[in-house]
Structure formats: C-alpha cells, structure tokens
Backbone as a printed PyTorch tensor [residue, N CA C, xyz], in Angstrom:
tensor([[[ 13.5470,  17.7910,  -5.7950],
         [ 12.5570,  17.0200,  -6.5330],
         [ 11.2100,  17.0870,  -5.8310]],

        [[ 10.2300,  16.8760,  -6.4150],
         [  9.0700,  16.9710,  -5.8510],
         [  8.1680,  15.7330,  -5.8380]],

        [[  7.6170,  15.4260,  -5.1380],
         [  6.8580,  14.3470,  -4.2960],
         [  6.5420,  13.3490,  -5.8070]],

        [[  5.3740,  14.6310,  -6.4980],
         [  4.9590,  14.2570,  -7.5160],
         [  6.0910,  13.5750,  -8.8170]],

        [[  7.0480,  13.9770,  -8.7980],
         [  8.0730,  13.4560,  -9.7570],
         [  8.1880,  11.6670,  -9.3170]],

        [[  8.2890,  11.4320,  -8.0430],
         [  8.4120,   9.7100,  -7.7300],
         [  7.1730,   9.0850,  -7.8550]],

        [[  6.1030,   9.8030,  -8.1310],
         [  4.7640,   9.1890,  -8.2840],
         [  4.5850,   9.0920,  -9.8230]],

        [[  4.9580,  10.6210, -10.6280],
         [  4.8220,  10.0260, -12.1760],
         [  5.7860,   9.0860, -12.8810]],

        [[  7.5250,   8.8670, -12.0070],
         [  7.9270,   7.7300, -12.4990],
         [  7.7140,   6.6530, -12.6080]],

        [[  6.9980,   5.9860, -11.3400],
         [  6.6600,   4.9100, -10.4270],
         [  5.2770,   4.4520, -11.5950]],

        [[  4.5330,   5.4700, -11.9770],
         [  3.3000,   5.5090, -12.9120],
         [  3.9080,   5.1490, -14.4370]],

        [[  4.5480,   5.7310, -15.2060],
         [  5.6560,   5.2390, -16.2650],
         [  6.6450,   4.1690, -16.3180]],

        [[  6.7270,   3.6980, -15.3080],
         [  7.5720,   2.3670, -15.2890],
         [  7.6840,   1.2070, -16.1630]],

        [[  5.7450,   0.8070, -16.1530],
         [  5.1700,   0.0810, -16.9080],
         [  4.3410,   0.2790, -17.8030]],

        [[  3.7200,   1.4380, -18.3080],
         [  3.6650,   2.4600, -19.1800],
         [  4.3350,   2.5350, -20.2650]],

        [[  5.7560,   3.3230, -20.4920],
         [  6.3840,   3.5820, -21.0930],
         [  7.7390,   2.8000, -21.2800]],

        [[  8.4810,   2.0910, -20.1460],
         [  9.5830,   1.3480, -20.3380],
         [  9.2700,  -0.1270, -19.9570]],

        [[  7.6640,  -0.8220, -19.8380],
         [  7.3820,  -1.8370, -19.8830],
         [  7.9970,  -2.7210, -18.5490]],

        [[  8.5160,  -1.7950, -16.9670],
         [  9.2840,  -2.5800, -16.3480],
         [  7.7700,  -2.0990, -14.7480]],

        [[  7.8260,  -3.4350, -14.1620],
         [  6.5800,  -3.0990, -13.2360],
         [  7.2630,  -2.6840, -12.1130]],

        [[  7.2070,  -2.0190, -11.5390],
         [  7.7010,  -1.2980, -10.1390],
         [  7.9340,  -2.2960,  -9.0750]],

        [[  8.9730,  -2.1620,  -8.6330],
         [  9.0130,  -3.1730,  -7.3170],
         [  8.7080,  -2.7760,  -6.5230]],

        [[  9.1520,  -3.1610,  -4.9830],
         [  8.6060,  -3.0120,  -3.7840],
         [  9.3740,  -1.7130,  -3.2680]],

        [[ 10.6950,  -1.6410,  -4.1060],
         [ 11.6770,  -0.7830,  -3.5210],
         [ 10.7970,   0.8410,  -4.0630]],

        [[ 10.7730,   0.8040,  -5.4670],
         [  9.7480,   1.8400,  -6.4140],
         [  9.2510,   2.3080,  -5.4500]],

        [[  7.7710,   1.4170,  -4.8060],
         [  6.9360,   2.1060,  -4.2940],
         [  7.2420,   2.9430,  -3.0550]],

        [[  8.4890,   2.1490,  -2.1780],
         [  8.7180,   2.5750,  -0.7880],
         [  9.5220,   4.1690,  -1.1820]],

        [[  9.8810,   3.9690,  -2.0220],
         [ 10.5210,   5.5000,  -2.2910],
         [  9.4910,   6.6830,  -2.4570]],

        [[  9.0480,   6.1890,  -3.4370],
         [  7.4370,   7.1680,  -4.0510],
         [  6.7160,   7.4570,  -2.5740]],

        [[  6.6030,   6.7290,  -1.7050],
         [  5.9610,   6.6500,  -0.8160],
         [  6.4140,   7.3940,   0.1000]],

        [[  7.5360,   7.5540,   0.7890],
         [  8.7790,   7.8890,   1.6300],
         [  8.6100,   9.7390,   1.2140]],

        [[  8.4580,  10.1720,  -0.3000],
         [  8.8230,  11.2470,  -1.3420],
         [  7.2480,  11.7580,  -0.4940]],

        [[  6.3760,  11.1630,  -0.6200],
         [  5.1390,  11.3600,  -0.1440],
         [  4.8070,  12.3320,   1.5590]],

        [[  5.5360,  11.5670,   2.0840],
         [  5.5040,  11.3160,   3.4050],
         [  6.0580,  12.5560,   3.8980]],

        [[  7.4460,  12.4160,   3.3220],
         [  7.9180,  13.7480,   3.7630],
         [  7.7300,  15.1210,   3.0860]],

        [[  7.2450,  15.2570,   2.1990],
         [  6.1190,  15.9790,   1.5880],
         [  5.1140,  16.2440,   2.6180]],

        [[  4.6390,  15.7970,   2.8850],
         [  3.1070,  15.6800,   3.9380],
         [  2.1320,  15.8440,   2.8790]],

        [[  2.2760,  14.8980,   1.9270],
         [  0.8660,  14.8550,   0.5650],
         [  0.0200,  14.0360,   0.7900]],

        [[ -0.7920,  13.9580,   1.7510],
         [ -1.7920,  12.9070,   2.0190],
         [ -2.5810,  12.2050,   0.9710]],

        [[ -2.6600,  13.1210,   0.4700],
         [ -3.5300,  12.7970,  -1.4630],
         [ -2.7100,  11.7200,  -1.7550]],

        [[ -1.6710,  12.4480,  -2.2860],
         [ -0.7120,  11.4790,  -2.8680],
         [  0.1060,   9.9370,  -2.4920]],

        [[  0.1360,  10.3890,  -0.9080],
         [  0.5620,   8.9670,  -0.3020],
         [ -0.5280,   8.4630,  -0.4550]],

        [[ -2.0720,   8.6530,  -0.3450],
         [ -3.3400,   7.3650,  -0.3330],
         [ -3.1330,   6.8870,  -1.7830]],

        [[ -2.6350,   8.0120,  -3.0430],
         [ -2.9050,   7.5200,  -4.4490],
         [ -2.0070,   6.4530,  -4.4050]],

        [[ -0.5190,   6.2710,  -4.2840],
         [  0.0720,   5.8240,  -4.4920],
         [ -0.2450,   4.4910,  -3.9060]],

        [[ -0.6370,   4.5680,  -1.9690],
         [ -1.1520,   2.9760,  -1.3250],
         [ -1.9690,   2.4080,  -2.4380]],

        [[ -2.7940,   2.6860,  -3.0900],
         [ -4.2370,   2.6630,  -4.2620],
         [ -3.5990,   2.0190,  -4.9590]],

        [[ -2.6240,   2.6790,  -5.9660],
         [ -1.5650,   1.8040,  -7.0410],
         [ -0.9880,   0.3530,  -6.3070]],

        [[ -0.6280,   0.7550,  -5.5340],
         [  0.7200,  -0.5580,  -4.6220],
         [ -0.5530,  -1.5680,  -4.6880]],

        [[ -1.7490,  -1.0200,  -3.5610],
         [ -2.5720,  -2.5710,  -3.7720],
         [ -3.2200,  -3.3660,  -5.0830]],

        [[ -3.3700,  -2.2880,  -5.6470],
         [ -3.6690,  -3.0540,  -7.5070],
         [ -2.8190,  -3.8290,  -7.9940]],

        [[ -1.4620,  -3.1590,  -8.0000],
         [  0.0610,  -3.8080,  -8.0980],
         [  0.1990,  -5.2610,  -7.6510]],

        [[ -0.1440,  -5.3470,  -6.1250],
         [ -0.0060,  -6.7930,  -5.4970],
         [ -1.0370,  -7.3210,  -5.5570]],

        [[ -2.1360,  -6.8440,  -5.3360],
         [ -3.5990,  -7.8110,  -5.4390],
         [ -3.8070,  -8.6320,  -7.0140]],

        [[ -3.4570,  -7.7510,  -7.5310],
         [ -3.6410,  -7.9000,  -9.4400],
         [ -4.9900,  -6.5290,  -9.8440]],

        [[ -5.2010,  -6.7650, -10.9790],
         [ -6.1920,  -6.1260, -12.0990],
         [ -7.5700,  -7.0040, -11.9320]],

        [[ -8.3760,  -7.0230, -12.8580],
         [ -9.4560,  -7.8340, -12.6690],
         [ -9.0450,  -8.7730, -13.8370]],

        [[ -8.8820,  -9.8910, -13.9930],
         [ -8.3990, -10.4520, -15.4570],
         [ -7.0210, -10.8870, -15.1130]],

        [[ -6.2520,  -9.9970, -14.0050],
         [ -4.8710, -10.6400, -13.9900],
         [ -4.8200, -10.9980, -12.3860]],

        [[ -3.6300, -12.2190, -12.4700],
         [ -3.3000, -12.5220, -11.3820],
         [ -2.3920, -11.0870, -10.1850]],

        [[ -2.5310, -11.4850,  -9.2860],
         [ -1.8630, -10.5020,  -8.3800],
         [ -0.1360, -11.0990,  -8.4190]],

        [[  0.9130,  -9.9060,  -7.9200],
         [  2.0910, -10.3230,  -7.7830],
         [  2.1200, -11.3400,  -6.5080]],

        [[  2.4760, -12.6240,  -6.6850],
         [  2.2050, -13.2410,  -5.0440],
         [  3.3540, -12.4140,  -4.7310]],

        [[  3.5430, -12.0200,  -2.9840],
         [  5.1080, -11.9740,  -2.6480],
         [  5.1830, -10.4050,  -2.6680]],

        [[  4.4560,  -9.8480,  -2.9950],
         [  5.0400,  -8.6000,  -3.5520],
         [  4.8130,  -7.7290,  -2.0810]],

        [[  3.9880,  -7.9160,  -1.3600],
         [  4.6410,  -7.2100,  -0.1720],
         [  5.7390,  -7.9440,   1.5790]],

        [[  6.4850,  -8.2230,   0.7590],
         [  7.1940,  -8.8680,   1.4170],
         [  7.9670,  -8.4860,   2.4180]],

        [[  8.2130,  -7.0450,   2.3290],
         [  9.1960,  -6.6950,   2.1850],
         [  9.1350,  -5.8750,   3.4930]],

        [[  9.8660,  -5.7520,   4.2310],
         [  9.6020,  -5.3410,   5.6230],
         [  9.8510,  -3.7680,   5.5140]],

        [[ 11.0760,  -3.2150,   4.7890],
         [ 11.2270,  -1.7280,   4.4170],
         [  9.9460,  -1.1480,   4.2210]],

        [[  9.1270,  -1.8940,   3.1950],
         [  7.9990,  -1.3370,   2.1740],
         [  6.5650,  -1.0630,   3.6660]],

        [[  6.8840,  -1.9460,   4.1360],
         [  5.7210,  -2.2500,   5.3760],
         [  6.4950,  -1.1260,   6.2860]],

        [[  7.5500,  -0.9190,   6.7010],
         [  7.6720,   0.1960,   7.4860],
         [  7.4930,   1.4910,   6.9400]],

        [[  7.7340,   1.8830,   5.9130],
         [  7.1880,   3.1610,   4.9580],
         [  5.4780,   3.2160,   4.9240]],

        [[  5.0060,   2.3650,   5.1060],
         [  2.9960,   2.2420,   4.8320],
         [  3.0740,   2.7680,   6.5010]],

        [[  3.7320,   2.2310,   7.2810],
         [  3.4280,   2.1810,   9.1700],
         [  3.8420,   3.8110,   8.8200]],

        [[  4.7870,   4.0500,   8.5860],
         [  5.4940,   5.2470,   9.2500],
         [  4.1950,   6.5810,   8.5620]],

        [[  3.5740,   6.0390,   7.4220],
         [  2.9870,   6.9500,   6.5190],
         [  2.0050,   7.2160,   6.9070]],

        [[  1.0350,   5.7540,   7.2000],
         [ -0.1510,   5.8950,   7.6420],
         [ -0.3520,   6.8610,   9.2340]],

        [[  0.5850,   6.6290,  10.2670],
         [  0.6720,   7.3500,  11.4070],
         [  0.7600,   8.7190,  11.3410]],

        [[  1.7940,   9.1890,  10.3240],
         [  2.3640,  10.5740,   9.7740],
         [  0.7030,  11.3490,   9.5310]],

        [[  0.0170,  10.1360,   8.6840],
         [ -1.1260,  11.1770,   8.1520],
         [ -2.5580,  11.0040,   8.9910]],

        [[ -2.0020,  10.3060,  10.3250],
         [ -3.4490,  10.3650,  11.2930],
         [ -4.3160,   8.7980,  10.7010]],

        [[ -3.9230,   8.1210,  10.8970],
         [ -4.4310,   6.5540,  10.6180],
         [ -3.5470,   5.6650,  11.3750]],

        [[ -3.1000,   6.0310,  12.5540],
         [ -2.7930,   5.1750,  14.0210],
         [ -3.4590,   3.6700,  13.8180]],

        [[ -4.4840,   3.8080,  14.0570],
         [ -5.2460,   2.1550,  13.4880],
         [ -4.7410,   1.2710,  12.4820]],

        [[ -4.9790,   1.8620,  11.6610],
         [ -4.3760,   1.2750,  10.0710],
         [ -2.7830,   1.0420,  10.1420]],

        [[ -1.7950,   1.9020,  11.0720],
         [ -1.0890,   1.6470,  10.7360],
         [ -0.4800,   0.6270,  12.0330]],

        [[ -1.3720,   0.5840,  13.3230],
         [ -1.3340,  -0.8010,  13.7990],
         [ -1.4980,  -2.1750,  13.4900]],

        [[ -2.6540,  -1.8520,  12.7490],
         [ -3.3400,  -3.1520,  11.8130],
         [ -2.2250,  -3.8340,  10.8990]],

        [[ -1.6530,  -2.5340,  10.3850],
         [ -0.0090,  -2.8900,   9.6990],
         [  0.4870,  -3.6600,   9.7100]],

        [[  1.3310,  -2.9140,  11.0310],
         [  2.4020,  -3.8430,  12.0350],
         [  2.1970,  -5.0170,  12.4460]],

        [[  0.7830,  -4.8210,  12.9250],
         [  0.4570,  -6.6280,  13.2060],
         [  0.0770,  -7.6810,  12.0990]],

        [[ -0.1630,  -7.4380,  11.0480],
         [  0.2070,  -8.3340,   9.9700],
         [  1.3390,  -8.5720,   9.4350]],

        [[  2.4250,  -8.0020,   9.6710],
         [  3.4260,  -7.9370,   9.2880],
         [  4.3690,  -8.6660,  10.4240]],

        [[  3.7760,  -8.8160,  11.6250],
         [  4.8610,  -9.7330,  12.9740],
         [  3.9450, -11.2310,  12.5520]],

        [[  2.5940, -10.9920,  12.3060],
         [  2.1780, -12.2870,  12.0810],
         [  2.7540, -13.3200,  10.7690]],

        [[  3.9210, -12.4190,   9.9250],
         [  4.1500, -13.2020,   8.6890],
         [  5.3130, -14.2910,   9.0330]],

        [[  6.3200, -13.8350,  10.5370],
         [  6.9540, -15.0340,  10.6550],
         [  8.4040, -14.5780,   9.6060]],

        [[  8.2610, -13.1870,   8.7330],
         [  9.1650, -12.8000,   8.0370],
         [ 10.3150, -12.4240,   8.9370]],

        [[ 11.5030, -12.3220,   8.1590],
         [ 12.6270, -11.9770,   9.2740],
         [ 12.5060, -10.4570,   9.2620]],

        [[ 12.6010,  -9.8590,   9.8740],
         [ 12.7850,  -8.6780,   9.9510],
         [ 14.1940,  -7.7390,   9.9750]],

        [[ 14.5600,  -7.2400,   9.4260],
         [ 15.2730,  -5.9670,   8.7520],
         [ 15.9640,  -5.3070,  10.0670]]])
C-alpha cells in the first residue's frame, strides 16, 4: 500500500461515509507517512489532525482529541524522523505536562 492510500482514506472518512477520523485514523496515516519518508505528506496530514482538533472557523474543535499518547508518539517519532528535533521535544514536553497516563 502506499503512504498516499492512508491519507486519501483518512480524507474520505468524513467526506464520503460521514464518519470523522479518530485519533487512531490519523496515527496510522501518519506512521504510513513516516515510514515512507514523505515529508510532504506527514506535514499535510499534521495540517488536517490540527484542523480536526482545533475545529474549522464556525465550528467548535474536538475537545480531547489529542489525548492519546500513541497519536503523540507517532507526531514525536515523525517530527524527529523528518529533522524537527525541537518540535518534536516541544512534543514530548506537552505531553508529560498533561498528567495523562502513559501507554
């Protein structure tokens, strides 16, 4: 399968079968990315995820929606993979600051 196939499902979800992508969706699409080495594509997809949780302009954001410690280790592991060490410190440390249990 190709990188791009978990990015146009992940994109059709809510599109075409009306169902919004979870956290799991994205970490896959993302993961598909990664090991790919599609830098394009892993930033498109971060792009989607934060619209996803932040909201639209007009709509509320998903509260909660990055909760998820898997999803946060796929952004760490991604962002490092593609040379954003920073970003993907900045990560990690929002993610020990949530007090969430960890995985």
């Amino acid at each position: 399968h190709r990188p791009t196939d978990a990015a146009e499902l992940l994109q059709a979800m809510r599109r075409v079968h009306g169902v919004a992508p979870d956290h799991a969706s994205f970490g896959i699409a993302l993961a598909s990315a990664r090991e790919a080495g599609d830098a394009r594509l892993f930033l498109e997809l971060l792009r989607t995820l934060c619209a996803e949780a932040g909201g639209r302009r007009g709509e509320g954001g998903r509260r909660g929606f990055l909760v998820s410690d898997r999803l946060h280790s796929e952004l760490i592991a991604g962002l490092g993979f593609f040379g954003e060490p920073r970003r993907a410190l900045r990560l990690l440390s929002q993610l020990l600051d949530t007090d969430l249990p960890l995985s």
